[in-house]
C-alpha positions as CSV (number, residue, x, y, z in Angstrom):
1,X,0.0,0.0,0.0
2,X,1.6,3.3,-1.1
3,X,0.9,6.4,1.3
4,X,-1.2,9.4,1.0
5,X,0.7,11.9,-0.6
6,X,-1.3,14.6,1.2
7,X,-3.0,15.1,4.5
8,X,-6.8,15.6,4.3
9,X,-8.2,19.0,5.1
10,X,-11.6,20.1,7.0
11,X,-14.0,21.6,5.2
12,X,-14.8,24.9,4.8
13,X,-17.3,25.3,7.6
14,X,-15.7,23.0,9.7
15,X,-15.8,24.0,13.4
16,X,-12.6,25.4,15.0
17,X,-10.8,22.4,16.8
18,X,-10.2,22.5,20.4
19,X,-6.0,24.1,19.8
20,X,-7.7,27.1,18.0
21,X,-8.8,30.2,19.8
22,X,-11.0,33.0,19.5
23,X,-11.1,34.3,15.7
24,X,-10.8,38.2,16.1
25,X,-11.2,39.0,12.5
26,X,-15.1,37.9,12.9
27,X,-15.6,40.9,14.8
28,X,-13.9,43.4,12.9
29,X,-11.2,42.8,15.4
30,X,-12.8,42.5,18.7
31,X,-15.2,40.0,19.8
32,X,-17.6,40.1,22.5
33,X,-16.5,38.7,26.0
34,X,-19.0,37.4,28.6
35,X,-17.9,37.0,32.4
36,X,-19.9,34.7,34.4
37,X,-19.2,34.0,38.1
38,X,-17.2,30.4,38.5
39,X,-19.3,29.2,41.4
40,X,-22.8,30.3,40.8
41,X,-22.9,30.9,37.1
42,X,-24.2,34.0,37.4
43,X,-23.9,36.2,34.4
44,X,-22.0,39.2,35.5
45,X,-21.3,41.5,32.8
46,X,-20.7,41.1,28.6
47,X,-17.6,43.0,27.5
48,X,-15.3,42.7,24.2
49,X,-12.0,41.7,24.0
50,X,-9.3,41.9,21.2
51,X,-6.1,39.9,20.6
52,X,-3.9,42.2,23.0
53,X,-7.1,42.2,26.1
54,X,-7.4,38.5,25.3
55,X,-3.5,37.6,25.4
56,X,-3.1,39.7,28.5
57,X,-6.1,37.9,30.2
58,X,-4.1,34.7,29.6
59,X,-1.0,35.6,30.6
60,X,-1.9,37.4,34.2
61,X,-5.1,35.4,35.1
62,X,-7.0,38.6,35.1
63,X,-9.8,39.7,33.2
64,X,-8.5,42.7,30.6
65,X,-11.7,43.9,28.3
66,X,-11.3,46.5,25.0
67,X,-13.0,49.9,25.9
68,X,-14.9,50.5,22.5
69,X,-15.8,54.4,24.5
70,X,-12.4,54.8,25.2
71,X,-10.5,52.8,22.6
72,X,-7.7,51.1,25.1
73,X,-7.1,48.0,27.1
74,X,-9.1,48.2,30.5
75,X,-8.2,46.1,33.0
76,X,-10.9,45.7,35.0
77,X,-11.0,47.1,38.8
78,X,-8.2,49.5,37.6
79,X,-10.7,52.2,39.2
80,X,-12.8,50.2,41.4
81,X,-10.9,47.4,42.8
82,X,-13.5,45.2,41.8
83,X,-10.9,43.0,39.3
84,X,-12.0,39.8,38.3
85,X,-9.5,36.5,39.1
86,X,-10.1,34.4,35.2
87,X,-11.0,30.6,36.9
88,X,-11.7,28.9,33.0
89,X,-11.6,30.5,29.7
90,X,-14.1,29.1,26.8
91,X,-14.5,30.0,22.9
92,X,-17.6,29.6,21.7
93,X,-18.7,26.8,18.3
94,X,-17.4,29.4,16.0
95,X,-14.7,31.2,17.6
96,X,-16.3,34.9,17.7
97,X,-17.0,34.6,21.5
98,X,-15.4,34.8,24.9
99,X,-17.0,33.3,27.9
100,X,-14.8,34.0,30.9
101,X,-15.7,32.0,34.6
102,X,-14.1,34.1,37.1
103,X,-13.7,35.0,40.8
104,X,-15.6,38.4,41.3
105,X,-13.5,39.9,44.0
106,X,-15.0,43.1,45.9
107,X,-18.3,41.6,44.8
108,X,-19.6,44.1,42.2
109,X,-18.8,43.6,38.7
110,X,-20.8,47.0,37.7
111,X,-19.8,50.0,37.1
112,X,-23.0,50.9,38.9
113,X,-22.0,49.2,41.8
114,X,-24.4,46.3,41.3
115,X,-22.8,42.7,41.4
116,X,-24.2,42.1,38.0
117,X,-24.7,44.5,35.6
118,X,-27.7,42.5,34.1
119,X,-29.7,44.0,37.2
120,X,-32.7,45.2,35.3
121,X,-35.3,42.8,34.7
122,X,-37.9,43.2,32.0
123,X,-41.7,43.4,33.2
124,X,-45.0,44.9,31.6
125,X,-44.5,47.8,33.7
126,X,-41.4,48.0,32.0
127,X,-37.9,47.8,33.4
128,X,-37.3,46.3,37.2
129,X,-34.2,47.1,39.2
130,X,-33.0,43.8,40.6
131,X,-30.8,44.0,43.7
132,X,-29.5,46.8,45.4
133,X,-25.8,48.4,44.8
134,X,-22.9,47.0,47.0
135,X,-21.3,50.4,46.7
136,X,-21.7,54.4,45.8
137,X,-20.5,54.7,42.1
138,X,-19.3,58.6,42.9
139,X,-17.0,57.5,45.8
140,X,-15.7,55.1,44.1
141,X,-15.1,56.9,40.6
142,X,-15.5,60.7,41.9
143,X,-17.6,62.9,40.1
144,X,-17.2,63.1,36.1
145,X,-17.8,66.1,34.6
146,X,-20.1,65.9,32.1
């Protein structure tokens, strides 16, 4: 029996295997990034990420997002304090999103100062604030002018 003189390739739509990572150039470049707590599995917040945020994220073990509003790496609890300790990283079927299970530490993951920053929930009367704020958004970031 005489060998193959090629190795077979996936097909076109094949789903990325389990080596490959996020595909960035799906998104333009960034792709979103959703951070869920490790023990509960409650969704905390959804972010985006790019090669640099993502590759930083690996490297430390803590969560660095892309500020589309500010158009830089944020590492998050640079303000606050509130960073977030990456537990597991997942890609998603096709590659174009982040779920990252991490260790919440000071509790909120808000800007707001709410643990989650899903805190509104959706009701005919319209929108329901869920939970109350585990701390003062001003004393935390001082007072933006604006």
């Amino acid at each position: 029996m005489s060998e193959p003189t090629s190795r077979p390739t996936a097909p076109e739509n094949a789903a990325p295997s389990a080596g490959e990572g996020p595909d960035f150039d799906k998104g333009g470049g960034i792709l979103p990034a959703i951070a869920q707590d490790a023990q509960t599995g409650e969704v905390l917040m959804l972010a985006f990420m790019n090669a640099e945020s993502y590759a930083e994220t690996l490297a430390t073990g803590r969560a660095v997002y892309f500020s589309r509003s500010r158009n830089r790496l944020w590492r998050k609890g640079e303000e606050s304090g509130n960073v977030q300790l990456v537990r597991e990283v997942r890609i998603d079927c096709d590659g174009d999103a982040i779920l990252l299970k991490v260790e919440q530490v000071g509790g909120a993951a808000c800007h707001t100062g709410h643990r989650s920053c899903f805190y509104r929930r959706v009701t005919k009367e319209g929108l329901e604030v869920v939970g109350t704020p585990l701390f003062d958004p001003a004393q935390v970031y001082g007072k933006k002018s604006g």
